[in-house]
Structures are given as structure tokens and as C-alpha cells.
C-alpha positions as CSV (number, residue, x, y, z in Angstrom):
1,X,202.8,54.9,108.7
2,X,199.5,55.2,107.2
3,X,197.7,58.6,106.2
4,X,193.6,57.9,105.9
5,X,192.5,61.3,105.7
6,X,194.5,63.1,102.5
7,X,192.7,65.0,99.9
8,X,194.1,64.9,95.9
9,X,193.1,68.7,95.5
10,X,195.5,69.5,97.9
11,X,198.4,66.9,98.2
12,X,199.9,67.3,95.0
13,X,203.1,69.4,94.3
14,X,202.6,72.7,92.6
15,X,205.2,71.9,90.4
16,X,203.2,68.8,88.7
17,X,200.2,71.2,89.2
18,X,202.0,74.0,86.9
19,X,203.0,70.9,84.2
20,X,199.3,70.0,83.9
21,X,198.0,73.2,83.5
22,X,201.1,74.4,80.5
23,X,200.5,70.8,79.0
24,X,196.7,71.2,78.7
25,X,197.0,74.7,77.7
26,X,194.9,75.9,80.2
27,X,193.9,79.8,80.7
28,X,194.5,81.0,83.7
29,X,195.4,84.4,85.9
30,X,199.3,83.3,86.5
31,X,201.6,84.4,84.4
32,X,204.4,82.3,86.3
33,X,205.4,79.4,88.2
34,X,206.6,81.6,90.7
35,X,203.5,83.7,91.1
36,X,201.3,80.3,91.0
37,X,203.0,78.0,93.8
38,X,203.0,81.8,96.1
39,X,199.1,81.4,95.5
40,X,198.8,78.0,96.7
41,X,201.1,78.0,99.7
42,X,198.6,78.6,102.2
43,X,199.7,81.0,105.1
44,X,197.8,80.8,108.3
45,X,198.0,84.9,108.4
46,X,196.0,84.6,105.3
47,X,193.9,82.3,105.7
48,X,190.6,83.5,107.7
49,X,188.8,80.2,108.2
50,X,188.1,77.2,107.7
51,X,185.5,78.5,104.2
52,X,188.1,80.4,102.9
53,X,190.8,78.1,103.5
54,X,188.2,75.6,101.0
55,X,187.3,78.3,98.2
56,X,190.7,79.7,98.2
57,X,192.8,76.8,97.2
58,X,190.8,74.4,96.0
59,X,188.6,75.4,92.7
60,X,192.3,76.3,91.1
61,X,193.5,72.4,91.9
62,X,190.3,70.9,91.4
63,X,190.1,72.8,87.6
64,X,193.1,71.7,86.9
65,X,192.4,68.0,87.7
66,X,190.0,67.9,85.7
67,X,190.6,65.2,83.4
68,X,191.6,62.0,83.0
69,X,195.6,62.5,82.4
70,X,195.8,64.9,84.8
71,X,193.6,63.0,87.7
72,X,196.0,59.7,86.8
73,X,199.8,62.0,86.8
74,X,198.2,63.9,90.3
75,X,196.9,60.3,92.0
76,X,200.8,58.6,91.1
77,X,202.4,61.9,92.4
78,X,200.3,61.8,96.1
79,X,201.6,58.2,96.6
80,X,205.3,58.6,94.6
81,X,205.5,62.3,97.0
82,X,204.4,60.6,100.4
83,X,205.9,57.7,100.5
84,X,209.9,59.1,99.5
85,X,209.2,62.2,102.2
86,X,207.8,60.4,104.7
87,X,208.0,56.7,104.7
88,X,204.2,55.9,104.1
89,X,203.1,52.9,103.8
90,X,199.2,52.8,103.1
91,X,197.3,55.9,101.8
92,X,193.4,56.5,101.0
93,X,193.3,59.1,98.7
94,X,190.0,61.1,98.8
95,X,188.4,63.2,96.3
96,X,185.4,64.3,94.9
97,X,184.6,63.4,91.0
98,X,181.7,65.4,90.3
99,X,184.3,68.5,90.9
100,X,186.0,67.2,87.9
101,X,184.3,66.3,85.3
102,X,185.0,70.5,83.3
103,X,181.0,71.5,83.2
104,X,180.1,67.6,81.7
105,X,183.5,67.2,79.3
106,X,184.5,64.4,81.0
107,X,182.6,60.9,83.1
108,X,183.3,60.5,86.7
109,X,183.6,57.2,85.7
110,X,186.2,58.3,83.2
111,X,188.1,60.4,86.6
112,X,187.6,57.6,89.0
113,X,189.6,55.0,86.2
114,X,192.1,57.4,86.0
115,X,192.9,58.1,89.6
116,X,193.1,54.0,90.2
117,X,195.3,53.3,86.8
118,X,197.5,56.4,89.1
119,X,197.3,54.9,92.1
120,X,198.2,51.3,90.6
121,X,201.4,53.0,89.3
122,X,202.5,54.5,92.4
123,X,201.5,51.1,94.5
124,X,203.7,48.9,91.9
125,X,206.5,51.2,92.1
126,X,206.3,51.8,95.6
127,X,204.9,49.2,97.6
128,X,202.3,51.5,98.9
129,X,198.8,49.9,99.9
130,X,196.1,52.7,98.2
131,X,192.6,53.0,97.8
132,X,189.9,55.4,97.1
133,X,187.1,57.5,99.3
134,X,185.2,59.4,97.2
135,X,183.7,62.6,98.8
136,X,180.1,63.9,98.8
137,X,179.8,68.1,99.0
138,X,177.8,70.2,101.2
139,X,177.8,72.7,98.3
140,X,176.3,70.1,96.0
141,X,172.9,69.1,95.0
142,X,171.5,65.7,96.8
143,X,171.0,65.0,93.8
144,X,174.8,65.4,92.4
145,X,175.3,63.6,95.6
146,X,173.4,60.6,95.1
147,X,175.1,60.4,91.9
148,X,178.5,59.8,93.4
149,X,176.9,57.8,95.7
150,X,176.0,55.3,92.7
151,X,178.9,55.4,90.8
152,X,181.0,55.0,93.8
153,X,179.4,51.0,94.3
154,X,180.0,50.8,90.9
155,X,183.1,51.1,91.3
156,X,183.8,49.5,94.4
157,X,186.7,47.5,95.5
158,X,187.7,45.3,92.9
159,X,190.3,43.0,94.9
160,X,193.5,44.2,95.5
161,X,196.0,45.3,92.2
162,X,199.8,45.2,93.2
163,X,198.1,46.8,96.7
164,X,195.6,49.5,95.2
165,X,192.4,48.5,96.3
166,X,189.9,50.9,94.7
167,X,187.3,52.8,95.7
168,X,186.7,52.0,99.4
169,X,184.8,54.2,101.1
170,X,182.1,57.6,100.9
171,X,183.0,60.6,102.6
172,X,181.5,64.0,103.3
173,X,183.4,67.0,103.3
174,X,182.9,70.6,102.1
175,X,182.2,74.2,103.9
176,X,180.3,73.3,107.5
177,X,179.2,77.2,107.9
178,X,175.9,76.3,106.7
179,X,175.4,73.6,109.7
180,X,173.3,71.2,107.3
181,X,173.6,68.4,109.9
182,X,171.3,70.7,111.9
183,X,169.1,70.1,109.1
184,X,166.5,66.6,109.9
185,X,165.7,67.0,106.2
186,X,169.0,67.1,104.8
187,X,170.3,64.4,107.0
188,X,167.5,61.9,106.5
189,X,169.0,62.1,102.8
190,X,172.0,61.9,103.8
191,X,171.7,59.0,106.2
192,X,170.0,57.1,103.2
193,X,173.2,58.2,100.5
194,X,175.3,56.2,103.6
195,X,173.1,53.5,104.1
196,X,173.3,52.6,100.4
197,X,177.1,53.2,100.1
198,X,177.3,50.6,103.5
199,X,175.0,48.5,102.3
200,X,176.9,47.5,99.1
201,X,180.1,47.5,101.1
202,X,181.9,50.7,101.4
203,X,183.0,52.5,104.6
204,X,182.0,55.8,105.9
205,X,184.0,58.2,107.2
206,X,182.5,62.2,107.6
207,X,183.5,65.5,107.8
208,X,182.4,66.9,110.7
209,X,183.2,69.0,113.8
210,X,186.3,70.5,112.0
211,X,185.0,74.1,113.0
212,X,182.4,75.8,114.9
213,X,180.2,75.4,111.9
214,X,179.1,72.2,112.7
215,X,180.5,71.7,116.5
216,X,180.3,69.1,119.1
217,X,176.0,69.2,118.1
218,X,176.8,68.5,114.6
219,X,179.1,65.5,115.9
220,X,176.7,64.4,117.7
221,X,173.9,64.1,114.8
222,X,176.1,62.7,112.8
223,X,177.0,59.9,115.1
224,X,173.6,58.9,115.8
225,X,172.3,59.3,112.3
226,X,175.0,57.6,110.3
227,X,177.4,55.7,112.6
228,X,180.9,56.5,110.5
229,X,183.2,54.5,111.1
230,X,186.0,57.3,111.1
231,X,185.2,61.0,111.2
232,X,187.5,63.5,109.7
233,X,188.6,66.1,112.3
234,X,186.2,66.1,115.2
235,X,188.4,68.1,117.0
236,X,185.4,70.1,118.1
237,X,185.1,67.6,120.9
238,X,187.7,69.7,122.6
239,X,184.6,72.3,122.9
240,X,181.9,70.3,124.2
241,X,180.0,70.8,127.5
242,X,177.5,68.9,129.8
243,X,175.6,65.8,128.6
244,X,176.3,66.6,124.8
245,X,180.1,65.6,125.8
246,X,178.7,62.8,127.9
247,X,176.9,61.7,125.1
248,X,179.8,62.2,122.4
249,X,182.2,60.5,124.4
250,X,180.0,58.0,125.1
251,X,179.4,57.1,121.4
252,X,182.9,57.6,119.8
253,X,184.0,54.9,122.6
254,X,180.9,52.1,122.6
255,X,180.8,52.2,118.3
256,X,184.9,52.5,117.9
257,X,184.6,55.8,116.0
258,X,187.9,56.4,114.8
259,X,188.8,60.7,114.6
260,X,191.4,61.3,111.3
261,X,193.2,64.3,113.1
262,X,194.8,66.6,110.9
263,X,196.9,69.1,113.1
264,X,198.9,71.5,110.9
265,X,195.7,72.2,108.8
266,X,193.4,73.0,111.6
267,X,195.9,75.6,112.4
268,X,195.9,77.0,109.5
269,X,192.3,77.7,109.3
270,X,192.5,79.0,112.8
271,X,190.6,76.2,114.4
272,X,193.2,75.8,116.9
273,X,195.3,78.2,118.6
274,X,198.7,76.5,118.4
275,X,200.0,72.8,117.9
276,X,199.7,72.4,122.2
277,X,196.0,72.1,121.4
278,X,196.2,69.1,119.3
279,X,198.2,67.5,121.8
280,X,196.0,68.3,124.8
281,X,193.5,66.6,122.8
282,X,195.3,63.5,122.2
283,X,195.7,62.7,125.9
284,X,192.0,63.4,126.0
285,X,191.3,61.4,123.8
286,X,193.7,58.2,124.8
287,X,192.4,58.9,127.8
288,X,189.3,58.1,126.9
289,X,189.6,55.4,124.8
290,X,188.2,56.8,122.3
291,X,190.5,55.9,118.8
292,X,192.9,58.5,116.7
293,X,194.9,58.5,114.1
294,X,197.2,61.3,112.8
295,X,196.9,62.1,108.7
296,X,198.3,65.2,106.7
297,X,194.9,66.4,105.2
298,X,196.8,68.8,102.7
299,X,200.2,68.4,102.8
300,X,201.2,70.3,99.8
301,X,198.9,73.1,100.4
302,X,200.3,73.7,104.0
303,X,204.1,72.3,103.3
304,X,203.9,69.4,105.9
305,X,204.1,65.4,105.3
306,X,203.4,62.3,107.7
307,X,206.8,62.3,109.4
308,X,206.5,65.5,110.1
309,X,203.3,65.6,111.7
310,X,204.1,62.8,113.9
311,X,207.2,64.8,114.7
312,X,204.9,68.4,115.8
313,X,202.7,66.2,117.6
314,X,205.3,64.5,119.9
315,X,207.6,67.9,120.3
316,X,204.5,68.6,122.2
317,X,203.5,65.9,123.8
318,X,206.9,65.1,125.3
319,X,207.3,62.6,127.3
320,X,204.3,60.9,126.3
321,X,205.2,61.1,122.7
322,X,206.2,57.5,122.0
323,X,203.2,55.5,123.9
324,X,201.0,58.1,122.3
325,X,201.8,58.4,118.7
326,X,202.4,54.6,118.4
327,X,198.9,54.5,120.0
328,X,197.5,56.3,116.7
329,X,199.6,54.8,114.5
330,X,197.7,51.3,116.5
331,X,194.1,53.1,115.5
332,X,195.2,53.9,111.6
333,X,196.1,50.1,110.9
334,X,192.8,49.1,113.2
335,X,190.5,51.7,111.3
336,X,191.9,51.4,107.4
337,X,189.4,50.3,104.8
338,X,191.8,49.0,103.0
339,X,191.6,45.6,102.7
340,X,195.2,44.4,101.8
């Protein structure tokens, strides 16, 4: 199985999380690692949305990433973690380097080395085929932005080490409550930041209609400004009417846009009612022809791995369950950007 769509901030066992922190000395509220893995389990009667699911969790594990030790021990545990739970065979790790350079202490250059000397570990020890997609915010600067942007083609695929393939791809993630993509001038930027990344040879995948922040209209702006070749979530597709879901449909068939879905975590931040919704949407989707593939986004954040989102997912599609989920398991090898 291969999980494209996996963030570092919030794949990585609290227990290496609480080693970091003690080893580095770090100051911090918890007294405990009791009281510390209770406050990053997230519960989805705590968590009111999709924004607080982002600020709530992830400035404590982004912090304490933030060097290069800790960037390399996290990367190894992701890949060591996935593949003994769940059997995974590919990963692409994703992250955003700016968030962990500590105020200008450290390079991004200095994070992104670490993370691939991790990931090189894990892929010699396990066999696992890894690479990077380093993320763009929404609640940075363009021109923080464009910096990852240039660092990330200069660190681009360098062949494939023992199966880790470097840095292979730009992403966008961050809160969508501000609806940026609604924004011409913020997308025009944002459309050149892609075009460059493309250009040199990285893939694009985006983070977009994973709430009613951006919705089936952000989708939409995205697809016809950027052309990803995966988008993360989409599952606001479910919610589109009329000629904009002509339109979306219409586009995520004709340019083979793959959608990373991420089932337990959009439950959590209540952007599905229950697990029946993700599979309503999968027969929508097959049924349209329009590609899938099914990823943990969090795992240790929302206590889940691969195999066990394959197994929600088929408890609800039932009978369908094996033509289905071998269907997305089709689209992850078809849509990788991993190269070996």
C-alpha cells in the first residue's frame, strides 16, 4: 500500500515527540508524558474545525521538529512506524521547512538534509520507497513561499538512494477559512510558485476543498489555474451543484486529477458527518472515473494507520469493498511521484 498524502507534524509517535523535546531540553507547558500525548490525541468532540484542528496540534510538533536531529529521528520514525503497523510500501512525506527553521537558528536546507538522511535510514532498513513534498502555507508570506519554492528545485530528486527519492513534489496546505483561491491576485502568484516548481521537474499536488473554506469554487480555481496533478482532500465535491459540478467533474476526469482522500481526519474536523460519507463518495467518484487514493493524513494525531483506513473504508462500502479499494490502491501506484 502506498500513503501519498501524510504530514511529519502529525505522523510521528508522541513518544519520540516527548524524547526530542527532554533531549533538546526544550521549555514547554507539560509537566508529563502523560499530560503531553493527552494534548495531542485529537478527539473529534474537541476538535471544532478544520482551523483549529491546524493551530491546535501542529505549532507544538512543528517546534519541536525544529532542528536537524530531530527532523532526521521524526522522518526515520514516519517510515520505521508505517510500514511495521500497516504494511506500507511507498510513502511521500510532506512538510513544510520554513516552519522549522526556530525564528532563523537553523537552514531549510539544513531541515530538508536531515529529513532525507531519515528517510534513507528508514528506506534501507525497511524497503520502503520515500520521497519528499515540501508544503507552501496560506499563513505565510509569498514571499516565504517563493522561498521554499527555490530551495525545493534545489533540492530536487537526486536519483533514487536505497529507494528514498528526495524532494519530489510542492504542495499547498494550511488554514482554507481565508478562501485565498478566491483571491485572482494571490493565485496569479501562486500559479507562477507552481509553474516554476513544474518547470524544473517537481509535481503538484494542493490542498484544497478540504472544508467549506475553500469548497467545490475553490476546487475549481485551482484546477484551472494550476492543473495539480493530485489534490489533497477534495472531498468538497460531494457539495457541488449545477454547472460548477459539471465543470469539476469534468476536469478531474479529462486532466487525471488524482484526490489523496484522508477519511478518519476529515472526521475529525467535522467535515464529514460519519465514515458512510467517505464511502458514498468513493462510488461517486469510481463512478465517475475520476482517480482516488486512500492516505492517513495524520495518523498519529488521530490514532489510525493505512490498514486501518482501508479497513473503515470497506466496513462501509461492503460489498463493494474489494473492487473499490483495490481501485485506489490502482490510482496511488498510477499517481506517485516517486520515481522508483
Amino acid at each position: 500500500m502506498h500513503d501519498l498524502h501524510i504530514h511529519l507534524g502529525g505522523a510521528v509517535p508522541s513518544s519520540v515527540l516527548w524524547e526530542i523535546l527532554c533531549d533538546n531540553g526544550l521549555r514547554t507547558q507539560y509537566v508529563d508524558f502523560t499530560s503531553f500525548h493527552d494534548s495531542l490525541t485529537a478527539r473529534p468532540n474537541e476538535v471544532k474545525s478544520l482551523d483549529d484542528f491546524l493551530g491546535r496540534y501542529f505549532q507544538v510538533t512543528e517546534e519541536i521538529q525544529s532542528s536537524p536531529s530531530a527532523a532526521s529521528v521524526s522522518a526515520y520514525q514516519v517510515i520505521a512506524k508505517a510500514h511495521r503497523r500497516a504494511q506500507v510500501s511507498a510513502v511521500e512525506l510532506r512538510f513544510n521547512p520554513h516552519k522549522r527553521v526556530r525564528h532563523g537558528l537553523h537552514t531549510m536546507d539544513a531541515i530538508i538534509l536531515a529529513v532525507m538522511q531519515g528517510l534513507e535510514r528508514a528506506s534501507l532498513h525497511y524497503g520502503v520507497a520515500t520521497g519528499i513534498i515540501l508544503s507552501l502555507g496560506r499563513d505565510l508570506s509569498l514571499e516565504s513561499n517563493w522561498q521554499i519554492i527555490d530551495t525545493a528545485i534545489k533540492w530536487r530528486s537526486r536519483g533514487s538512494l536505497n529507494g528514498a527519492n528526495g524532494v519530489v513534489g510542492i504542495d499547498m496546505a494550511g488554514p482554507e477559512s481565508r478562501s485565498l483561491e478566491m483571491s485572482k491576485p494571490w493565485m496569479s502568484e501562486v500559479s507562477a510558485m507552481m509553474g516554476k516548481a513544474r518547470d524544473a521537474g517537481l509535481k503538484i499536488t494542493y490542498h484544497v476543498g478540504e472544508s467549506e473554506g475553500t469548497g467545490p469554487e475553490g476546487m475549481l480555481k485551482v484546477i484551472e489555474a494550476i492543473h495539480p496533478d493530485r489534490i489533497g482532500h477534495g472531498i468538497e465535491l460531494r457539495n457541488a451543484t449545477g454547472k460548477t459540478k459539471e465543470r469539476l467533474i469534468a476536469l478531474l476526469r479529462e486532466e487525471s486529477t488524482c484526490l489523496e482522500l484522508c477519511p478518519t481526519v476529515n472526521l475529525v474536523t467535522r467535515v464529514i458527518p460519519d465514515y458512510q460519507a467517505i464511502a458514498k463518495f468513493v462510488r461517486e467518484l469510481a463512478y465517475h472515473k475520476i482517480p482516488y487514493c486512500i492516505n492517513t493524513d495524520n495518523p498519529y494525531l488521530i490514532h489510525t494507520n493505512l490498514k486501518q483506513e482501508y479497513e473503515i473504508v470497506g466496513h462501509e462500502l461492503g460489498a463493494d469493498a474489494d473492487t473499490l479499494l483495490e481501485l485506489g490502491k490502482q490510482h496511488a501506484v498510477n499517481h506517485r511521484f516517486l520515481s522508483n
